[in-house]
N, C-alpha and C positions, 0 to 999 in steps of 0.2 A: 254856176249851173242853177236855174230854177227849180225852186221847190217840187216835189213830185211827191205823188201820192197815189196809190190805188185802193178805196175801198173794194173791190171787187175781190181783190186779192186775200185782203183780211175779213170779206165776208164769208169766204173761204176756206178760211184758217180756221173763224168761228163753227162754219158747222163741222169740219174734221174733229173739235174739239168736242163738241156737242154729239157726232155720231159715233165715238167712243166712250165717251163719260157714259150713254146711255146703254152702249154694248156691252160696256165690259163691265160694269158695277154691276148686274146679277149675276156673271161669270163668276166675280171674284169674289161675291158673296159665297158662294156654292163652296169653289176652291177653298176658301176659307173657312168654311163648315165642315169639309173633308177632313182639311187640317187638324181641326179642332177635336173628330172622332178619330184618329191615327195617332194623337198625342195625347187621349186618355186612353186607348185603347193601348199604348203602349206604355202608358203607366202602370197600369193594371196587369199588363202581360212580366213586366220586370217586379211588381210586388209579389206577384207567386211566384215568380225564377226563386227570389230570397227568400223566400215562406218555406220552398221545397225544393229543396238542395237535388234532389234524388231526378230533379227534371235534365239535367246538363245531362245523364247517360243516356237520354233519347234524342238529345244532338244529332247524329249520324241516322238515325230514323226520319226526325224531323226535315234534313238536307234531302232523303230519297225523295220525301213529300213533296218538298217544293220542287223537286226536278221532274218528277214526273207531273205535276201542275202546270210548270212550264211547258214540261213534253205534248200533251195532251191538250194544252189549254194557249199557251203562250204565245208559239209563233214567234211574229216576227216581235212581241212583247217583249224578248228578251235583251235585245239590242238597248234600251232601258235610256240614260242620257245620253247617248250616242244618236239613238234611233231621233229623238226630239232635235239635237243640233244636224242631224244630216235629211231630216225633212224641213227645217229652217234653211239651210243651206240650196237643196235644193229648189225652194219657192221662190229664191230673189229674181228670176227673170219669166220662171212658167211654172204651169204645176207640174211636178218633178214626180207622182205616181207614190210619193213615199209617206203610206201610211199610218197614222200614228192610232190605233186602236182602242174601240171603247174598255176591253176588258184589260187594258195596263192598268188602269187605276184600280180597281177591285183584288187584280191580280198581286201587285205589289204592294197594296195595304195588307193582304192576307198572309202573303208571306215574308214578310216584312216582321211584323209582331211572329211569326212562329219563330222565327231565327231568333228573338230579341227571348222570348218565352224560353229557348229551348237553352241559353247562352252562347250565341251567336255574338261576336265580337263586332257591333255595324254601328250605323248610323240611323239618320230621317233624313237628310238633307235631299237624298237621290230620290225617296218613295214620295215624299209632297211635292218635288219639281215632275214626278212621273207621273203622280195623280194630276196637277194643275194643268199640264202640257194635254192628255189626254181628255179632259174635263173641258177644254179652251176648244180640241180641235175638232169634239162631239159637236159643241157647241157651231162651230164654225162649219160644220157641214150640215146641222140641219136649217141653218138661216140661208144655207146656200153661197157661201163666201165665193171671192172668187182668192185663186191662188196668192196675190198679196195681201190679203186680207187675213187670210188662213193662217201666214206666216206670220202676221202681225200678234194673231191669237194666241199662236205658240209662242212668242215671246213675252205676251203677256199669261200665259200658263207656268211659265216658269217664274216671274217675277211673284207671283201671285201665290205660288207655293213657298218659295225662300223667303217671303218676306211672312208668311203668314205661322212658319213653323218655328222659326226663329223667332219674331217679334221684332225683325229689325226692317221696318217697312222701304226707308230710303235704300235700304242696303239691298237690299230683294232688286228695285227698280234697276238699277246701277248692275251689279250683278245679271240681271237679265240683257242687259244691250253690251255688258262687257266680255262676257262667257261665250260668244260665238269665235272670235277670231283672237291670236295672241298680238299683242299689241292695240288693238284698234277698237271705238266703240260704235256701236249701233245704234243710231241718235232717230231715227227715222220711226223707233216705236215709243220717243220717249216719253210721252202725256199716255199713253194707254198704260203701262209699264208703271209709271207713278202712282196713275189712278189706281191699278189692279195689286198693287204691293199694299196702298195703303188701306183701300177697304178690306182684303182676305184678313190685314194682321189683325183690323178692329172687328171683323165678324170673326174671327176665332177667340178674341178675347171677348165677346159677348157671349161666348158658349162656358165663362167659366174658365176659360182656361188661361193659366199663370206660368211666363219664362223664368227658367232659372236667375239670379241677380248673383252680377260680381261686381266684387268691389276693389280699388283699387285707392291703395291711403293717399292724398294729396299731400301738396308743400308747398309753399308760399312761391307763386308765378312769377315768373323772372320779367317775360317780356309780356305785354299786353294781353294777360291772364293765361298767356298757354306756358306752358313750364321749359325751359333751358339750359340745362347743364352740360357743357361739352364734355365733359367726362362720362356723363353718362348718355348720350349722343355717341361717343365713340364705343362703349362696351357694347351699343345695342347695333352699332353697324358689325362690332364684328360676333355675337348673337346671331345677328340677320343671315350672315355665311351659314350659319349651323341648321339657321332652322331652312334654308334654300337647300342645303343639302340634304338634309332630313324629309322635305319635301318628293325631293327624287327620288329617295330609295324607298318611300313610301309605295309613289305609283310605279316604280320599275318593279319591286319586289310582288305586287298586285297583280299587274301585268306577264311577270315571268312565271308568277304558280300558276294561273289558270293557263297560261302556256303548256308547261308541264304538265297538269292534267290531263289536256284536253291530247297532246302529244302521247302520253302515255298510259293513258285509260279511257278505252275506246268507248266504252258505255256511260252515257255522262250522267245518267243514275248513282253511278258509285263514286263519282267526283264527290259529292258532298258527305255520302256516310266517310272517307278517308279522311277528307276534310275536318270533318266533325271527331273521329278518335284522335284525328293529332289536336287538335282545341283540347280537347279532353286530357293528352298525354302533355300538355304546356301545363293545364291548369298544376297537375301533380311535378312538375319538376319546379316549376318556379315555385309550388306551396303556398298560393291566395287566387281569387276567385275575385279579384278586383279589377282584372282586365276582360273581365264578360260586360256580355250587353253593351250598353248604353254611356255611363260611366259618368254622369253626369255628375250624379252624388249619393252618399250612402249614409243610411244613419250611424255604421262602426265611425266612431271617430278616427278609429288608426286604419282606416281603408283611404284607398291611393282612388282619387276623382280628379276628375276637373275641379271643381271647388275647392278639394283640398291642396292643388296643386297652389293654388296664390297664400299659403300658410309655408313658413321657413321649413317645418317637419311634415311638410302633407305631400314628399313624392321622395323616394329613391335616384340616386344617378340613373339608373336606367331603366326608370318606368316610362318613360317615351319610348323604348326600343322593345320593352313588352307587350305595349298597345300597340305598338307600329305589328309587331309579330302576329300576334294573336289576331288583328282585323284582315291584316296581309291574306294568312290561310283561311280566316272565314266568307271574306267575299272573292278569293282568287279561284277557291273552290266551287264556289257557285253557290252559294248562301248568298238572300236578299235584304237590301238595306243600302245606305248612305254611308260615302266616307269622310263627309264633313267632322260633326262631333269626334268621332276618332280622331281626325284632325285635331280640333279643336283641344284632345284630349295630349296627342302627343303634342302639340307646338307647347301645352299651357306646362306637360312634365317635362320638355326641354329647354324650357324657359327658367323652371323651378332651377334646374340643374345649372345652365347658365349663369344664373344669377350669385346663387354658389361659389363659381368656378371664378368669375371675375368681381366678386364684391362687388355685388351690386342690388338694387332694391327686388326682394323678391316676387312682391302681387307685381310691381312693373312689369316684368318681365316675364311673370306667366303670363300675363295680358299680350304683352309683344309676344311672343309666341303662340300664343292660341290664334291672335291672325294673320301671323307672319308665315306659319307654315300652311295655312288654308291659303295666303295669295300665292303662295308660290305652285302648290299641287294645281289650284286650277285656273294658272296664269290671268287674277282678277286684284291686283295690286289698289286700284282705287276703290272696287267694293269694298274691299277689307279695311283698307285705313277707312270707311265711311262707318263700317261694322265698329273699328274700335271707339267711334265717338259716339253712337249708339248706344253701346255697352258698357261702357268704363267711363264718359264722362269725353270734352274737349280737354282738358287740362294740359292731357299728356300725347296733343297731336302733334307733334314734331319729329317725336318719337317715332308715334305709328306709322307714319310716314317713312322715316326710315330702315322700318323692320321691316314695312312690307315692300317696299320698292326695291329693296337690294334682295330679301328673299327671291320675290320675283326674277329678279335679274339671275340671281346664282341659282336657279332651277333649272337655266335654260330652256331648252326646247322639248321640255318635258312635262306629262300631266296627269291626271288620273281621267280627262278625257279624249280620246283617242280622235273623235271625230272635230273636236276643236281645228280650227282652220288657225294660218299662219300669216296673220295682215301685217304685220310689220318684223318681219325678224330680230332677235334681240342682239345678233353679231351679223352682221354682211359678210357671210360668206356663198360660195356655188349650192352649199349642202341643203339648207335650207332656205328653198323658194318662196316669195307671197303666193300666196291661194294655197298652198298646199294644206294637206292634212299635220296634225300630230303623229298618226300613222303611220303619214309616210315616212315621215323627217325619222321615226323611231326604227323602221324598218331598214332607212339607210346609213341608221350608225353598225360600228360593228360590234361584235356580241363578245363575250368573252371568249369565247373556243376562238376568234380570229384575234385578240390580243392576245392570249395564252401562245398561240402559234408562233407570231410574228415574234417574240420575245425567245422561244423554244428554236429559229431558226438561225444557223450559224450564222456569225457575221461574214461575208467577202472581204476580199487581201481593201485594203484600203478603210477599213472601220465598217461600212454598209453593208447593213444585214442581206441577205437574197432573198427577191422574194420566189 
């Protein structure tokens, strides 16, 4: 076959590359300044939580607030990561009417830090992808976008905040084209996506503002500088079970309280103050104040963090399942915030614990857990191993790779976002379809009350239960 060649085609490429470099670098500056004031602004809200103990008993005050905020102000604001993947969702062939609003950003930075102020057990991950998404698709209606355009925006709104709050730029990109659908990635915004991860992270670090640092002890590289030990290869596959599982009952248990809420208390004002006295009534049974807010790090030395979770004595057996608790009722309730870092907080204490359990290195494996169970809640297996080399170094990518790909896998077809689409199923069966939702797939499993029964019903002459 003779050579072939089109300039036309790559003069092409050149200006798509050139009319988003030029779109989206003031976007993601902005996003990136957002960031920057939502992450001292929630510094500042967590050094008075500790300064004045006496704030946690306006918890259940603080929760009316933001509900009637939302009531009043919010709208369709509150559908929150949802609302961003299901007006993504619907842009890929027209514009789909699904508006993403100026005042989510404003709205969920404000109430964001009150929850975090008041001891609100949350994250940031969800309030900078709500701010960036919002911030992108302002932007995208007053240039006048047309509906592929718009969507492209919003994909770069959310890469642009995860990559800008975290400080993990590649990981933001990758994360934004991964995050729409389970299995499959979205390659079609990938240079705007890169672009907008990596200027928001560097304009928020020109604001001043410094990511937490972990570390993780190296050991002399086995194979061509990354590290290999099938022994400990095998502890972190089976680790990866735990924290896949851990994963699930995270967003099931999320998903089931504001269930129950919203099922059993009609006025969704008093979701949160309930909300907020049972926060209150964990803090007093369990006896520490370590699983509020943020959880990043504290200056007690014997306080249970993230950071302390990669130390032999810096987490309890079951300080993953009191974070897992305590964030469960705080955003199930309808308190605002991100379940990332709580992630990040249970995988890092379930790791601790693991590590423990099968003799194995401890910062490892808080490290494989911090994003082994953040790929599995929101089915993004290759962000997170990208996160772990971001964060801890390449050393120990074999590893990460491991924890999060089976995490992934053993979560199933489960998330902590409901609007997430299903592009490659991770079992081939009838139950769940490509295209569908997380939603739906969660709506057509059965619930406990239908295992309970089915279990509770005699069996027929022949062994088979009746149904």
């Amino acid at each position: 076959m003779p050579f072939r060649w089109s300039p036309r085609e790559h003069l092409a490429l050149g200006r798509y590359v050139l009319k988003w470099f030029c779109l989206v670098t003031p976007i993601a500056a902005v996003i990136g300044s957002a960031c920057a004031l939502f992450l001292w602004m929630l510094e500042r809200a967590t050094e008075m939580r500790l300064e004045h103990a006496w704030l946690l008993f306006l918890l259940p005050a603080a929760g009316a607030v933001i509900s009637l905020i939302y009531g009043y102000l919010g709208k369709v604001a509150e559908g929150g990561n949802n609302l961003l993947m299901d007006a993504i969702h619907g842009g890929e062939n027209s514009d789909s009417g699904v508006i993403v609003p100026r005042r989510m950003a404003p709205l969920i930075l404000v109430t964001t830090v009150i929850t975090h102020l008041f001891g609100g057990s949350a994250g940031r991950e969800g309030t900078a992808v709500q701010m960036g998404g919002s911030i992108a698709f302002t932007f995208g209606r007053w240039f006048r976008l047309n509906g592929a355009d718009r969507r492209t925006l919003l994909l770069v709104g959310i890469a642009a905040g995860f990559g800008g709050v975290f400080g993990t730029p590649l990981t933001g990109a990758v994360f934004a084209m991964e995050v729409l659908a389970v299995g499959t990635m979205c390659y079609d915004a990938l240079i705007p996506c890169l672009i907008a991860s990596i200027v928001s992270d560097r304009a928020c670090q020109a604001w001043g503002i410094h990511h937490p640092q972990y570390f993780i002890a190296s050991t002399s590289p086995a194979v061509g500088g990354v590290h290999l030990d099938w022994l400990i290869a095998g502890k972190a596959a089976v680790a990866a079970v735990a924290f896949g599982l851990a994963s699930v009952m995270f967003a099931e248990l999320i998903h089931g309280i504001n269930h129950t809420f919203k099922k059993t208390v009609s006025r969704p004002v008093f979701r949160p103050v309930i909300g907020g006295l049972l926060v209150i009534a964990l803090v007093y049974l369990v006896g520490t104040r370590d699983y509020l807010g943020i959880g990043v790090s504290y200056a007690d030395p014997h306080a249970v963090s993230i950071v302390s979770c990669f130390s032999p004595d810096g987490a309890t057996y079951w300080s993953w399942w009191w974070k897992l608790l305590f964030t469960a009722v705080t955003l199930g309730s309808g308190f605002k915030g991100g379940e990332v870092t709580p992630l990040f907080f249970i995988g890092a204490a379930l790791g601790n614990t693991m590590a423990h359990l099968l003799s194995a290195p401890v910062d490892l494996f808080a490290g494989l857990g911090f994003i082994a169970v953040f790929a599995g809640a929101t089915n993004t297996p290759l962000a997170c191993t990208l996160m772990g080399v971001e964060l801890f170094g390449s050393h120990y990518l074999l590893y990460y790779t491991i924890a999060c790909f089976l995490a992934y896998l053993m979560s199933g077809h489960s998330g902590i976002y409901l609007s997430q689409r299903i592009g490659t199923p991770k079992l081939a069966t009838a139950l769940f379809e490509p295209g569908g939702s997380l939603r739906t797939a969660r709506e057509m499993r059965p619930g406990w009350s239908s295992f309970v029964a089915r279990w509770r019903t005699p069996a027929a002459p022949g062994g088979d239960r009746k149904e």
